[in-house]
C-alpha positions, 0 to 999 in steps of 0.5 A, a space after each residue: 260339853 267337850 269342846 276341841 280345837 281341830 286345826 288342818 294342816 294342809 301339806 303340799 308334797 310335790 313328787 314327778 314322777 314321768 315328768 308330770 307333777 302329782 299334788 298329795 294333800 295330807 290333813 292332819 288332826 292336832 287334839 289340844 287339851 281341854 281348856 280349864 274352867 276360870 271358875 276356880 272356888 265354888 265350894 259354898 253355896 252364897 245362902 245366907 239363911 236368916 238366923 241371929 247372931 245368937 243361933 249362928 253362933 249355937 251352931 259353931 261347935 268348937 273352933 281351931 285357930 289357923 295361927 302364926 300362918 296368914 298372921 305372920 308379920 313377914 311376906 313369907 307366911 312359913 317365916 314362924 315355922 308353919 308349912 304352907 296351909 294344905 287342904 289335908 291340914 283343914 280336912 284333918 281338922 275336920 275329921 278330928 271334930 272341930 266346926 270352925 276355923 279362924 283363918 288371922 290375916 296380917 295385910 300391910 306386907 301383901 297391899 300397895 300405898 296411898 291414896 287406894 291401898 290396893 291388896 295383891 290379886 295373888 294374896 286374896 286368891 291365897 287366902 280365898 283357897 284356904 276359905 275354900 279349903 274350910 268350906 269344902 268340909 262345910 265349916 265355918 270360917 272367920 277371916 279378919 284384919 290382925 298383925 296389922 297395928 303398926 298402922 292403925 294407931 288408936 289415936 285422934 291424931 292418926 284416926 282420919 288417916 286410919 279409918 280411910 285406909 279402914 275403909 279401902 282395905 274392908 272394901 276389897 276383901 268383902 268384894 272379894 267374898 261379897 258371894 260367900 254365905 253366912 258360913 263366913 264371918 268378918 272379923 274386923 280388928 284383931 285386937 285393937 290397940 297403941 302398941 307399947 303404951 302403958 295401957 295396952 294391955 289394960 284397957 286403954 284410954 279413954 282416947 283409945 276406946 273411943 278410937 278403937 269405936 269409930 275404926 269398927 264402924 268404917 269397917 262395918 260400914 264399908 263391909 255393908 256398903 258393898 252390898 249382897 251378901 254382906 248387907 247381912 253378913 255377921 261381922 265380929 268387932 272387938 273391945 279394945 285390945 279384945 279384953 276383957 277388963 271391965 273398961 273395956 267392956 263397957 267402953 265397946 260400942 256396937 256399929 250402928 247397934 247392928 242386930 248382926 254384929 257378934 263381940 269377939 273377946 279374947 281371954 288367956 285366963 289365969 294369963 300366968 298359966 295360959 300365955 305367961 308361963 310362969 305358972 305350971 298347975 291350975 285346978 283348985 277351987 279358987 281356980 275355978 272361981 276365979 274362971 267362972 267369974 271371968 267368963 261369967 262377966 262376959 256373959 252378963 253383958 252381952 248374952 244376957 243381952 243379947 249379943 252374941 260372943 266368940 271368944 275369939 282366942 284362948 289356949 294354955 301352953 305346953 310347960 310339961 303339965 298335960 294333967 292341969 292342961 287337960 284339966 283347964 281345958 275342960 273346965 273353960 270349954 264347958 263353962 264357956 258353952 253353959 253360959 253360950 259363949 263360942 270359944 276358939 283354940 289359939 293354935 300356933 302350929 308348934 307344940 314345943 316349951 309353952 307352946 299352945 300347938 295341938 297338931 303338927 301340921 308337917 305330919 297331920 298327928 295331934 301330939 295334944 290330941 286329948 285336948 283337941 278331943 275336950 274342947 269338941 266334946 264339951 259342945 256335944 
């Protein structure tokens, strides 16, 4: 119902005329604009629908990074060349195929110190418009915790402080979306890891795994202690420094072997062609071979089992190779959905010399079209 303020306002004009005073009350009606409603997002509709790991993640279709945008390592999020995220830039996703998006959130610039770490209202309602932006088209949507390692240190020493940093920062944001339905998923930890150390990039250490452990359960632990929702909520936790290695792999131990936890992986393979740059071609059968034991690896431990996995990250950048590009790009999709294994593109919004950008986000045209075009059909 259209409810109006009506505010009268009497006037008294006085007039003499003949020497006798004459009093004229004139009522004015001021029309005040409609107040706005404080509801601002109700695009998803809160039901969580009972299905596995393993069904929702069959039901993910291809999925898009939202990269190099939320993520960056700056208070400006346009500081790594992206414009301000749109909903014409998620409804071009959409329209284009695509079902899920991941959405990396970097938080350390955007949250208040100790003891309560307390995230910026204004930052959350960012991130929630995008989620919303998602939703609206009703896709799936991954929100996690990712350019913020420079605090959380995968050490016995810095391990108490962490986790209850951990604990404060998962609290906000899944109260904050505690009403979402399963079309949102947590992805706790990025890609875990002691930064610049031998081992980063290797699988880590025995410490470090062990850490990397104990910092997804605080997460998982403080994700299901807000209640309603996400008592049920899939959450994605990672191996350490999400690799794929064979200690890292078998190092990851699940939350409370949680039926509802997904592991996320990520895995640039070959990384010389994908990610390095020093390798223009990729195709021969040894190529494949090596692939094929990559991913299938992965599936052997976990799906075969029966936990689900996203290959949280993957791309191959622009090194004027579009034939070899097109060519990994179908092979790893299709091999990814033979073995269940839900694969998302990393997009960094930029397209140029070994860059992994499939759409420009200013002009909405997909310069890698084709693609963008392989990855969804290799779901179909």
């Amino acid at each position: 119902m259209k409810l109006n303020r009506v505010f009268f306002i009497f006037l008294l004009l006085f007039s003499y005329a003949n020497a006798t005073e004459v009093e004229t009350i004139r009522i004015i009606k001021l029309e005040l604009p409609e107040p706005k409603s404080t509801i601002e997002y109700g695009v998803d509709n809160g039901i969580m629908r009972k299905l596995t790991s393993l069904e929702l993640v069959a039901d993910m279709g291809s999925g898009w990074n939202l990269g190099n945008t939320f993520d960056v390592e700056d208070e400006d999020i346009t500081a790594w060349g992206n414009p301000l995220t749109t909903k014409e830039i998620i409804d071009a996703v959409k329209e284009r195929g695509f079902k899920t998006i991941r959405i990396p959130v970097t938080w350390r610039f955007h949250m208040g110190d100790a003891p309560n770490y307390i995230i910026e209202t204004e930052w959350l309602k960012r991130v929630q418009k995008v989620v919303d932006y998602v939703r609206a088209n009703n896709m799936y949507t991954i929100i996690n915790i990712h350019h913020d390692d420079p605090w959380i240190i995968p050490t016995y020493d810095k391990s108490d402080e962490v986790k209850t940093r951990l604990n404060k920062v998962w609290t906000q944001i899944a109260n904050h979306f505690k009403e979402y339905s399963d079309y949102l998923i947590f992805e706790t930890l990025n890609e875990p890891r002691y930064e610049n150390s031998p081992e980063e990039w290797k699988g880590g250490t025995p410490e470090g795994r062990d850490v990397v452990n104990q910092y997804h359960k605080v997460s998982v632990d403080a994700i299901r202690a807000t209640g309603g929702n996400n008592k049920v909520r899939h959450i994605m936790v990672s191996t350490y420094a999400a690799s794929t290695t064979s200690v890292a792999l078998d190092a990851l131990v699940i939350p409370n072997n949680d039926a509802n936890i997904i592991i996320s992986l990520h895995s640039y393979f070959p990384f010389e062609f994908c990610l390095q740059g020093t390798d223009t071609t990729w195709g021969t059968e040894a190529d494949k071979s090596a692939l094929t034991s990559e991913l299938e690896k992965v599936a052997n431990k976990f799906v075969a089992n029966g936990r689900a996995v996203i290959m949280g990250e993957w791309s191959s950048g622009n090194q004027n190779n579009i034939d070899d590009r097109l060519l990994h790009a179908d092979f790893y999709s299709k091999e990814c959905a033979k073995r269940g294994l839900m694969s998302i593109w990393w997009d960094v919004g930029n397209y140029g010399n070994n860059e992994s950008g499939l759409m420009d986000r200013n002009s909405l045209k997909w310069p890698f079209g084709e693609i963008a075009d392989i990855l969804i059909n290799s779901r179909n």
